[in-house]
C-alpha positions as CSV (number, residue, x, y, z in Angstrom):
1,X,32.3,13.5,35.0
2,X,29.1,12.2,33.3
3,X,28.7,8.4,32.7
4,X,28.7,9.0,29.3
5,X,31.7,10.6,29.3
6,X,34.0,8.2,31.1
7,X,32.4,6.0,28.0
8,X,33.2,7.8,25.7
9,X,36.8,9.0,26.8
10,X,37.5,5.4,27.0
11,X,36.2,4.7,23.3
12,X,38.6,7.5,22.4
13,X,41.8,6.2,24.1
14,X,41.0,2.2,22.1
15,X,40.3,3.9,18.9
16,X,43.7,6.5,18.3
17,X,44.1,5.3,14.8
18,X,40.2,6.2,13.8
19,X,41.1,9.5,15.7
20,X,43.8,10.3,13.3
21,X,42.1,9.0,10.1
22,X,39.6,11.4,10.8
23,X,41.6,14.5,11.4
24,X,43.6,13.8,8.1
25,X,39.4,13.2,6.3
26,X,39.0,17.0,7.3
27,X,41.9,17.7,4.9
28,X,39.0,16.2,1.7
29,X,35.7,16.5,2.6
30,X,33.4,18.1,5.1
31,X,33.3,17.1,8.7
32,X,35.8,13.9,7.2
33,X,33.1,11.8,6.1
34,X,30.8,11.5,3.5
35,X,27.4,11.6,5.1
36,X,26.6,13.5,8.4
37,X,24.7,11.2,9.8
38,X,28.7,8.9,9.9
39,X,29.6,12.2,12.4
40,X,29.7,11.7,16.0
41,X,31.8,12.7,19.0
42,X,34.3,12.5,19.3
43,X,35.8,10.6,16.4
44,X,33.8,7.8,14.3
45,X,34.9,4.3,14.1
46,X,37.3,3.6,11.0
47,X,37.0,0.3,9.3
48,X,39.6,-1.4,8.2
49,X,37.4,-5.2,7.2
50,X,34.0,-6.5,8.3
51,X,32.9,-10.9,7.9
52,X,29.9,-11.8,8.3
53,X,29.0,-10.6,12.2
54,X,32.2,-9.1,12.8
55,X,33.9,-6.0,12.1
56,X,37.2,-4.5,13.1
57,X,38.4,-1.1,13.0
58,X,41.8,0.2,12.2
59,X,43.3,-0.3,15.8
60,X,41.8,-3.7,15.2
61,X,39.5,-3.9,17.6
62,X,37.1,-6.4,17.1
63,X,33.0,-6.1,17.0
64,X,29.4,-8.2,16.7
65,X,27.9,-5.5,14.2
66,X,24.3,-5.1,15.1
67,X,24.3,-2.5,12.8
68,X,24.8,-3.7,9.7
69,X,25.6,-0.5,7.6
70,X,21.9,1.1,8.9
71,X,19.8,-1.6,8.6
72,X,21.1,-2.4,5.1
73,X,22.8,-6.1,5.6
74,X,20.4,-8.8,6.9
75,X,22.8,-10.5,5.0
76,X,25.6,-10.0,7.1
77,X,29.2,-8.8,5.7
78,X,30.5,-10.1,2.9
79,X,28.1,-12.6,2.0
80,X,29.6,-16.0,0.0
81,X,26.2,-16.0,-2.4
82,X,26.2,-12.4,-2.8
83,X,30.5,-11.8,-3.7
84,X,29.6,-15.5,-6.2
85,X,27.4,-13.6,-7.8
86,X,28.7,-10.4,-8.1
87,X,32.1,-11.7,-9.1
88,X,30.1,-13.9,-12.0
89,X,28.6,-10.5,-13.1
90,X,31.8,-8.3,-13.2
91,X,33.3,-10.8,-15.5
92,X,30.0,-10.4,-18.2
93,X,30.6,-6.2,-17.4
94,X,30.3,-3.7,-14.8
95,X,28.0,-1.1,-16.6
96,X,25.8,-1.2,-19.4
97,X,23.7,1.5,-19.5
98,X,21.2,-0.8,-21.4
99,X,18.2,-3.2,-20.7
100,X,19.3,-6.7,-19.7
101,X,17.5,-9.9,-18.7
102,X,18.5,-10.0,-15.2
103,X,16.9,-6.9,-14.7
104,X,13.4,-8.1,-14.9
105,X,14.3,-11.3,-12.8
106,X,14.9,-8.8,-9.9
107,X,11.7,-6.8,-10.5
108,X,9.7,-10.4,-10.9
109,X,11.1,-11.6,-7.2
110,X,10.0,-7.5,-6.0
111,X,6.8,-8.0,-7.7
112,X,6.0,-11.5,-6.4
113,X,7.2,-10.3,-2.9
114,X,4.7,-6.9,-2.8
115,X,1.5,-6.1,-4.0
116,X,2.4,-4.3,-7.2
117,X,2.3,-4.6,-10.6
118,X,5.2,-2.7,-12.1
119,X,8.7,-2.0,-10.7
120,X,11.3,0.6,-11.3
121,X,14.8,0.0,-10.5
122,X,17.0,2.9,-9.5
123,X,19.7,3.4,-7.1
124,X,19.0,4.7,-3.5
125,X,16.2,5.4,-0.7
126,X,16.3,8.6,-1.6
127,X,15.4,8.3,-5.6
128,X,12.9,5.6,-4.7
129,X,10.4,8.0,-2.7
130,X,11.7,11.3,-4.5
131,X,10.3,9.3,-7.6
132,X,7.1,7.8,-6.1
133,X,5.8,11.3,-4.5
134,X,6.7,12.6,-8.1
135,X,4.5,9.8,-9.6
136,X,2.1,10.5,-7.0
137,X,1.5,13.9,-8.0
138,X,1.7,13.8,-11.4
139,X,-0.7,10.8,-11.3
140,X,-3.2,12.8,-9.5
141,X,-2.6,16.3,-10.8
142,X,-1.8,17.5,-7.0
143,X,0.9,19.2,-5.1
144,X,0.6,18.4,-1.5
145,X,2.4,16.0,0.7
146,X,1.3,14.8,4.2
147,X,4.2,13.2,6.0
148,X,4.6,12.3,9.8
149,X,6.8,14.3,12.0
150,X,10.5,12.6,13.2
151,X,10.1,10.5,9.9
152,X,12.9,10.3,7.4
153,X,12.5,9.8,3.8
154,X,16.1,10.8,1.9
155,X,17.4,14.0,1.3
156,X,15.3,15.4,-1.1
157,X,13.3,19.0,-0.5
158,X,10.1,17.7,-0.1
159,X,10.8,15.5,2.4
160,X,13.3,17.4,4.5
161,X,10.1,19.2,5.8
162,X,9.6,18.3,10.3
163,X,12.3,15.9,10.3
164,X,13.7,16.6,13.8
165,X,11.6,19.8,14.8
166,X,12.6,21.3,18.5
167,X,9.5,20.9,20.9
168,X,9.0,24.6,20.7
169,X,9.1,24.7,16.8
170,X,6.6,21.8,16.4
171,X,3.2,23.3,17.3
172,X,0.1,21.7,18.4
173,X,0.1,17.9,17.1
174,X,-3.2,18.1,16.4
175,X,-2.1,21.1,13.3
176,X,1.9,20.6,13.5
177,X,3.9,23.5,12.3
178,X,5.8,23.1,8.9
179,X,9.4,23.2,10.3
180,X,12.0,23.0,7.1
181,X,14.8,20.9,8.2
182,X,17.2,21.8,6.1
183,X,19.0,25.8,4.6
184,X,18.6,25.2,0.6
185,X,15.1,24.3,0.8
186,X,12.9,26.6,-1.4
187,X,9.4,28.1,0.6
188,X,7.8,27.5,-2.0
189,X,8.6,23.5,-2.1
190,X,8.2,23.3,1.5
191,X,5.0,24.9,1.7
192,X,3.5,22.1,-0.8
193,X,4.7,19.2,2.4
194,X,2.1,19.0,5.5
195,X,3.4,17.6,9.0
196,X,1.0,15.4,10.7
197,X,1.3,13.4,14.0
198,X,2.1,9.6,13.8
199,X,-0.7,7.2,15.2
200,X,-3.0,10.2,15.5
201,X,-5.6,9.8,12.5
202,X,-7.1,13.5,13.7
203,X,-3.9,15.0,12.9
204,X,-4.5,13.5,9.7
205,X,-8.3,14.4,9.5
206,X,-7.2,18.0,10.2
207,X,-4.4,18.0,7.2
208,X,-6.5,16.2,4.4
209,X,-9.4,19.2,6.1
210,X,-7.3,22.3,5.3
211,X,-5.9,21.2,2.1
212,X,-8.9,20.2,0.6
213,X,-8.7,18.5,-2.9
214,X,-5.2,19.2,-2.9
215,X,-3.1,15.8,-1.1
216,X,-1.7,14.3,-3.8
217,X,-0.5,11.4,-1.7
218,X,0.3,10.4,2.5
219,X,4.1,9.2,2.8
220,X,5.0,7.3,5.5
221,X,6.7,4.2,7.3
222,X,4.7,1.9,8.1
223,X,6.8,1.6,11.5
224,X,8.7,4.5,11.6
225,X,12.5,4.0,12.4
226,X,13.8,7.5,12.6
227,X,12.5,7.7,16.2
228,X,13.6,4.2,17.2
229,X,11.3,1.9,16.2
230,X,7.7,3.1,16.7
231,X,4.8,0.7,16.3
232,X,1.5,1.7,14.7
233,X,-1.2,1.4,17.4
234,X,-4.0,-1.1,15.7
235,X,-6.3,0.7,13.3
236,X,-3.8,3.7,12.4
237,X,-2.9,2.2,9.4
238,X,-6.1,1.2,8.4
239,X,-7.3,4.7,9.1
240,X,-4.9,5.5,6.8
241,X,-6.0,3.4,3.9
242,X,-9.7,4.7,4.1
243,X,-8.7,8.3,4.4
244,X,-6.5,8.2,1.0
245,X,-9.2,6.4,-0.4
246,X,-12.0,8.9,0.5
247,X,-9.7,12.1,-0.3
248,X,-8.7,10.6,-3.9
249,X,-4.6,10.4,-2.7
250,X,-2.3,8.0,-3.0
251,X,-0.9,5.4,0.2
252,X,2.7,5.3,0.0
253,X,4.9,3.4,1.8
254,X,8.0,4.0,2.2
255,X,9.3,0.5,3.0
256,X,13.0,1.1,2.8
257,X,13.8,0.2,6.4
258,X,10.6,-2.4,6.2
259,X,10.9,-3.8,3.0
260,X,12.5,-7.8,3.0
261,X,13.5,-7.1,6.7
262,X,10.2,-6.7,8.0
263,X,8.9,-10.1,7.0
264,X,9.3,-11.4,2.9
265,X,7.2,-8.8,1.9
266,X,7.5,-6.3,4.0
267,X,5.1,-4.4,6.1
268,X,2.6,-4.6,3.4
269,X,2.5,-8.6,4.0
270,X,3.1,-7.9,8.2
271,X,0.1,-5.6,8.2
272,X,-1.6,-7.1,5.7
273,X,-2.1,-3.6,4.1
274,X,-1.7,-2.6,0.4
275,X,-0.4,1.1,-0.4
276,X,-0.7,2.3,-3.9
277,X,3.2,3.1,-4.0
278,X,6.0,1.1,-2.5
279,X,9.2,2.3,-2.1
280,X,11.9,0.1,-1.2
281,X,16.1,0.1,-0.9
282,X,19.0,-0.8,1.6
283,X,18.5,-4.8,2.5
284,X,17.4,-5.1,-1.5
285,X,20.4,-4.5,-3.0
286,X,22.6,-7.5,-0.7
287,X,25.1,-4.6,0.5
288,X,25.2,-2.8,-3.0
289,X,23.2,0.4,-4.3
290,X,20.0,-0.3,-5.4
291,X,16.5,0.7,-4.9
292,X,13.1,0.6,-6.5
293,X,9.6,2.0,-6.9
294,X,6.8,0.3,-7.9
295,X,2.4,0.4,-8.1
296,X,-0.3,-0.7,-10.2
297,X,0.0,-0.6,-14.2
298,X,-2.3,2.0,-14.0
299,X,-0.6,4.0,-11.7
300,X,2.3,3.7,-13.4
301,X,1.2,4.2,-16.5
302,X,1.8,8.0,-16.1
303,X,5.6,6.9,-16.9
304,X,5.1,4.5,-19.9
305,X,2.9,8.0,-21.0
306,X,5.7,10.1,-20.6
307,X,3.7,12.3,-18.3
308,X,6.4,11.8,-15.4
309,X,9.2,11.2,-16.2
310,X,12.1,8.9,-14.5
311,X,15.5,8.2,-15.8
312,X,18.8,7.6,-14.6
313,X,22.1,6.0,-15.9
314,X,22.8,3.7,-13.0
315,X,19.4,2.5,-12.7
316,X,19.5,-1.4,-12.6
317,X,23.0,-1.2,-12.2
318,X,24.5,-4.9,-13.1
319,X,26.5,-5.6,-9.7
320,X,23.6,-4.0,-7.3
321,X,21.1,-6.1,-9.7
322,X,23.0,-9.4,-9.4
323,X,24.1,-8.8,-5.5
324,X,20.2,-8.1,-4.8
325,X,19.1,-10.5,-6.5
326,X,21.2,-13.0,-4.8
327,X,20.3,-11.8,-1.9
328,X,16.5,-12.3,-2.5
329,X,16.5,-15.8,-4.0
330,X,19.6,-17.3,-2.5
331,X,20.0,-15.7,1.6
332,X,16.7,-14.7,2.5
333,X,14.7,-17.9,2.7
334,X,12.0,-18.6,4.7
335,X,14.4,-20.4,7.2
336,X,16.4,-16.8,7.4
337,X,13.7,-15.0,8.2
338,X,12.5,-17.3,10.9
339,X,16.3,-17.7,12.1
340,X,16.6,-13.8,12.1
341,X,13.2,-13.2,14.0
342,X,14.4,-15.5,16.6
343,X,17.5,-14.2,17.6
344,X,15.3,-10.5,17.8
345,X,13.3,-11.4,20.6
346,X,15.8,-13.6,22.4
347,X,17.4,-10.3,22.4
348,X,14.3,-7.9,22.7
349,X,13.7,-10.5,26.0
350,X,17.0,-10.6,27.2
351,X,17.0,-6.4,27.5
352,X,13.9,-5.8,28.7
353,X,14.6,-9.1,31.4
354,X,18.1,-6.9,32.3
355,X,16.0,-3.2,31.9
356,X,13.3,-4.6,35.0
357,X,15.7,-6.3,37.0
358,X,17.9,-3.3,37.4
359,X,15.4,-0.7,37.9
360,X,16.5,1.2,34.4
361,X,13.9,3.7,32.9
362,X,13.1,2.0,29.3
363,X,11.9,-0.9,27.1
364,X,13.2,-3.0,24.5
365,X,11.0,-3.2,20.7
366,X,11.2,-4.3,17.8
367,X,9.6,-6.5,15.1
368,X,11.0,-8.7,12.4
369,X,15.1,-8.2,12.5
370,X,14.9,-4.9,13.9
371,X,15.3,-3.6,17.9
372,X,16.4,-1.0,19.8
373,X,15.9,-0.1,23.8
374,X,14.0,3.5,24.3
375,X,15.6,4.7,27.2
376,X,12.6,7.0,28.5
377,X,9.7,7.1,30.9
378,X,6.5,6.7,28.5
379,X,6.1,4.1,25.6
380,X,6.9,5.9,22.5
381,X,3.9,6.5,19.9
382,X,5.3,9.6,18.3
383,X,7.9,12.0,17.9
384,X,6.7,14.3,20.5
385,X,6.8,11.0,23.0
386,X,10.1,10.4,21.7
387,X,11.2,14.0,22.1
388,X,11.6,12.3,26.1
389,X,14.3,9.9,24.8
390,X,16.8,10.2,27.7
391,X,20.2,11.2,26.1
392,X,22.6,10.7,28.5
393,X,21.3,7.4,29.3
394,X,21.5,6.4,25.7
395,X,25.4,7.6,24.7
396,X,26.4,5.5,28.3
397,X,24.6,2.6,26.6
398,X,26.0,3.2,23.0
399,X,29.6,3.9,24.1
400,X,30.1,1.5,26.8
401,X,29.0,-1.1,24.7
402,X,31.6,-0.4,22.3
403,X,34.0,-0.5,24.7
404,X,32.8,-4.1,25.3
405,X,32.9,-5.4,21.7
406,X,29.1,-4.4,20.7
407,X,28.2,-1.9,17.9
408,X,24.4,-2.0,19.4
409,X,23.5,0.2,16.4
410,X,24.0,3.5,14.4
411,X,25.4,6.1,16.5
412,X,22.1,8.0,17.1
413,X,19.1,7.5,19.6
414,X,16.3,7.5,16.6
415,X,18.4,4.4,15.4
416,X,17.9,0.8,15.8
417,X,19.9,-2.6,15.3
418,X,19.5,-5.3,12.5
419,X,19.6,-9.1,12.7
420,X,21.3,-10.8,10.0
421,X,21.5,-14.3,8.9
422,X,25.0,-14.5,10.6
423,X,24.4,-13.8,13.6
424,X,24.0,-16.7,16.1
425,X,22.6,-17.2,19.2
426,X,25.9,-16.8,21.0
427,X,26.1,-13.7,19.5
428,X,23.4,-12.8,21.4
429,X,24.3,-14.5,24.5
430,X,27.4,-12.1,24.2
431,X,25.4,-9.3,23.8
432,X,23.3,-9.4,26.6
433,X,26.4,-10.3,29.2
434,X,27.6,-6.6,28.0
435,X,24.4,-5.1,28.4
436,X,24.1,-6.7,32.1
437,X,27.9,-5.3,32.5
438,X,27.3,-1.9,31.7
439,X,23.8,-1.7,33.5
440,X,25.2,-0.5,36.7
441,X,26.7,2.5,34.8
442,X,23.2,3.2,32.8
443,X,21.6,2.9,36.2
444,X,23.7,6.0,37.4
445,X,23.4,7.6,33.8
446,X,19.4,7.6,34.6
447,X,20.2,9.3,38.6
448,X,22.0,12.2,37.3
């Protein structure tokens, strides 16, 4: 038997009562859940509460979340500022439907945060760059979309284009292959999207090349966290910038894993680059749905105009707009930030002190809140690199630190883990003793 599957049996045996949730789910919706990316073998963990680093599931087992509902709470469970405020706001109404003053508070701490000018407020990751590459093109009277390959951007049809590509799908990364990720996505949408190859500005050349005059706009994340976490190698970006600007198309960033995580402004004020379009979501909204969009005025004019158009009934939601803003003003000072990038690379450290010591095949990364461990042989730069992720190394990891207490991160080896403001340096300490535990076992993973 595999060493992840003595993990995993074991995670199945502690967790009956998420086991049977599960199997009554199925009765209601597909697979039990209500996003496939919460399905994994062989049941998922059921929660029954979560406070502020800690989570327990329904057979009460107790956690350290390190993954933080995907990245989204920096804040950590539960927050006491965030539930003040949204508790205030409920009592003044739930729904409005209707411009309110808090509204442009929230885009004023966005604005003064990233280099925009304008904000729109709407309600997911997904919205936020399904918007902006709308905005994009109607801004510049183009179709086309280059986006990077293993890079995720929502679940709308342009961007469900070389998301997770086999290796014998992708092509040459030099001219990747258009690979639709999805059944339901018209040819005729996915034809107008353009794979390219992370950190590889000829890739990039090549794409802008072929589709002369036609890229409305390059999509991307800045670090790309669908493949781990993947730095840009110094210049890419750059490259970037001066290739939009010499093809006439629009920088966006997708910044919903980066934005207020990365550093207070994101990638744009880590890099020190300024996109045209920022899109940003998840940590934003303090554990509540919210999102936004936002350029320069005369970018965004093309809305104002009524030449794009953008609505939406639940955009600026009251409760997401009070629990972000909350969030922003009240949880993620300057002292948070340096309190959360601390803990990162005690823990980025502490792995990759455990990973030489014992001879494992990987590295730790990460930057800002954000880590994970690649368990391959070659530092990742791209997807193709991390097509060499090694799996059965990773589910030993992910599973037998559950069974010790540690949800490392979202089940899934393109994931990573999140920092928040309540975790604590014993949390780490903790963390590290269980990765040092289960070495041994990953060791053997990596023999097979």
């Amino acid at each position: 038997m595999s060493q992840s599957h003595m993990q995993m049996e074991e995670f199945a045996a502690r967790t009956q009562k998420s086991k049977a949730a599960l199997e009554n789910g199925k009765k209601y919706l597909p697979l039990g859940v209500s996003s496939n990316f919460r399905s994994y073998p062989p049941h998922p963990i059921f929660v029954h509460r979560a406070k502020g680093s800690r989570l327990w599931d329904l057979d009460q087992n107790e956690y350290i979340d390190f993954n933080n509902s995907f990245g989204v709470l920096i804040t950590g469970h539960a927050h006491p500022e965030v539930l003040k405020a949204v508790a205030q706001q409920m009592e003044d109404g739930t729904m409005y439907g209707m411009p309110y003053e808090m509204e442009q508070k929230m885009a004023a701490e966005l604005i003064a945060r990233f280099p925009v000018e304008l904000i729109r407020l709407t309600n997911t990751g997904t919205e936020a760059t399904m918007h902006a590459i709308r905005m994009a093109r109607g801004y510049t009277g183009r179709d086309k979309v280059i986006k990077f390959e293993g890079c995720y951007h929502g679940v709308h049809d342009t961007v469900l284009v070389s998301y997770k590509p086999s290796a014998d799908q992708a092509g040459n990364p030099k001219w990747p292959r258009r690979v639709k990720s999805s059944a339901g996505v018209p040819d005729g949408i996915a034809g107008n999207t353009i794979p390219a190859t992370f950190n590889d500005l000829e890739s990039v050349e090549n794409a802008f090349r072929d589709n002369s005059g036609q890229v409305a706009a390059i999509i991307l994340e800045p670090i790309p966290m669908n493949m781990g976490i993947v730095m840009p190698e110094p210049g890419f970006l750059e490259g970037l910038r001066s290739l939009c600007d010499q093809h006439g198309a629009l920088l966006i960033f997708d910044e919903v894993k980066t934005g207020v995580k990365l550093a207070r402004g994101g990638a744009c004020e880590y890099f020190k680059i300024k996109p045209d379009v920022i899109c940003l979501a998840k940590a934003i909204g303090g554990g509540f749905p919210l999102a936004a969009f936002g350029s320069s005025r005369k970018i965004m004019s093309v809305l104002e105009k009524g030449i794009v158009f953008h609505a939406g009934t639940y955009n600026a939601n009251t409760v997401g707009v009070a629990a972000g803003y909350a969030a922003l003003t009240k949880v993620l000072t300057a002292d948070a930030y340096r309190h959360t990038a601390k803990l990162n690379q005690m823990l980025i450290d502490g792995y990759n002190d455990v990973i030489k010591k014992e001879g494992l095949k990987g590295y730790a990364i990460g930057a800002g809140c954000n880590g994970t461990v690649q368990f391959c042989d070659r530092k990742v730069q791209n997807y193709r690199d991390w097509l060499h992720v090694d799996e059965e190394m990773w589910k030993t990891w992910w599973y037998g630190m559950l069974n010790r207490g540690i949800i490392t991160q979202a089940y899934a080896w393109d994931e990573q883990w999140t920092i928040s403001v309540a975790h604590t340096e014993s949390d780490i300490a903790t963390h590290l003793a269980k990765f040092r535990e289960l070495a041994p076992a990953i060791l053997k993973a990596q023999q097979k």
